[in-house]
N, C-alpha and C positions, 0 to 999 in steps of 0.2 A: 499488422501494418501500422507503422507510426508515421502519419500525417498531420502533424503540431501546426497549427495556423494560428494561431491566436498563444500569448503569457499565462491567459487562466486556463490552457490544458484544453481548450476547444480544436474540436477538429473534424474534418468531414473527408470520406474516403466516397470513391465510386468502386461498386461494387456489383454483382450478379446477383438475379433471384435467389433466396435460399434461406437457410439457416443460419446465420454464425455466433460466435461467443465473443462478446466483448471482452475483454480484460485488462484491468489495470495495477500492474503492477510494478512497486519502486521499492528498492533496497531498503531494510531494516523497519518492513511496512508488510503487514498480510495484502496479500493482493486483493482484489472485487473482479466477479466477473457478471455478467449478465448475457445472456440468449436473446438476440434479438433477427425478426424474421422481415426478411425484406419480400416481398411479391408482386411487385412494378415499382414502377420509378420514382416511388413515393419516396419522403423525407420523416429520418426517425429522430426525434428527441430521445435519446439517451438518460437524460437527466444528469445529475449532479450524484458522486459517490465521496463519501469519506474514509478514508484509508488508516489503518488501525494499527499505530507506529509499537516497536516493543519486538521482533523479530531479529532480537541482533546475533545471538549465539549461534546459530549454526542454518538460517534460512530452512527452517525445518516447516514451514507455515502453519507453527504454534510456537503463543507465547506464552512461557512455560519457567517451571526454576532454573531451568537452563540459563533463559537470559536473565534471571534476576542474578542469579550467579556470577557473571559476567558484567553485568551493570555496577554492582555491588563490589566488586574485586578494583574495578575502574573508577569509582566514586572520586570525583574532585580531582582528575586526571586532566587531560585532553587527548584520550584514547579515541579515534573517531572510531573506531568498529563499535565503540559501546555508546555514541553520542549521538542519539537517535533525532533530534531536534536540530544538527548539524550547527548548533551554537560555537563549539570549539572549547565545550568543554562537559563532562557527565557530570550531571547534575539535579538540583531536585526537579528540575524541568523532566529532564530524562524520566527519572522516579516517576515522575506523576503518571506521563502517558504511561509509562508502561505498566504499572498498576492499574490504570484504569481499563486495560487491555487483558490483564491477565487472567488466560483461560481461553480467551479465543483461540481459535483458528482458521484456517483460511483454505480455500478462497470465498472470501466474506460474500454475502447475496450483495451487488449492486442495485 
């Protein structure tokens, strides 16, 4: 359920007792998810997650030579499938995060 209330990604659902899986997931990004337990009418803080860009090659939720592969063939392009920073163009911006990424995968603990 995507209920966006807020520009910084705030949001708040009504929902039944239970269990559910938060998740956050956006293109050319490993997703986060988190388990969180409602059991009355309480109010949950979620918290704040950071999202771990580098995902471009095939949404396989790992970033891997796959996408360095892909980043690397598109260098200094404006390939968006390979422009993870949505700058409008791959670059050492690109490089970076996804280097610093390289080896996760997902879906990351929120």
């Amino acid at each position: 359920y995507n209920a966006t209330t807020a520009t910084d990604g705030a949001f708040s659902i009504l929902t039944r007792i239970g269990t559910y899986t938060l998740k956050a997931d956006v293109e050319k990004y490993l997703p986060n998810q988190k388990n969180v337990s409602f059991s009355d009418s309480s109010t949950i803080d979620a918290g704040e997650t950071t999202l771990r860009g580098g995902d471009i090659a095939n949404e396989d939720d790992a970033i891997d030579i796959g996408d360095f592969t892909l980043l690397g063939d598109n260098f200094r392009t404006n390939n968006t499938v390979a422009d993870i920073n949505a700058d409008g163009v791959v670059n050492i911006q690109d490089l970076a995060i996804l280097g610093g990424n390289y080896g996760l995968s997902g879906p990351q603990p929120w």
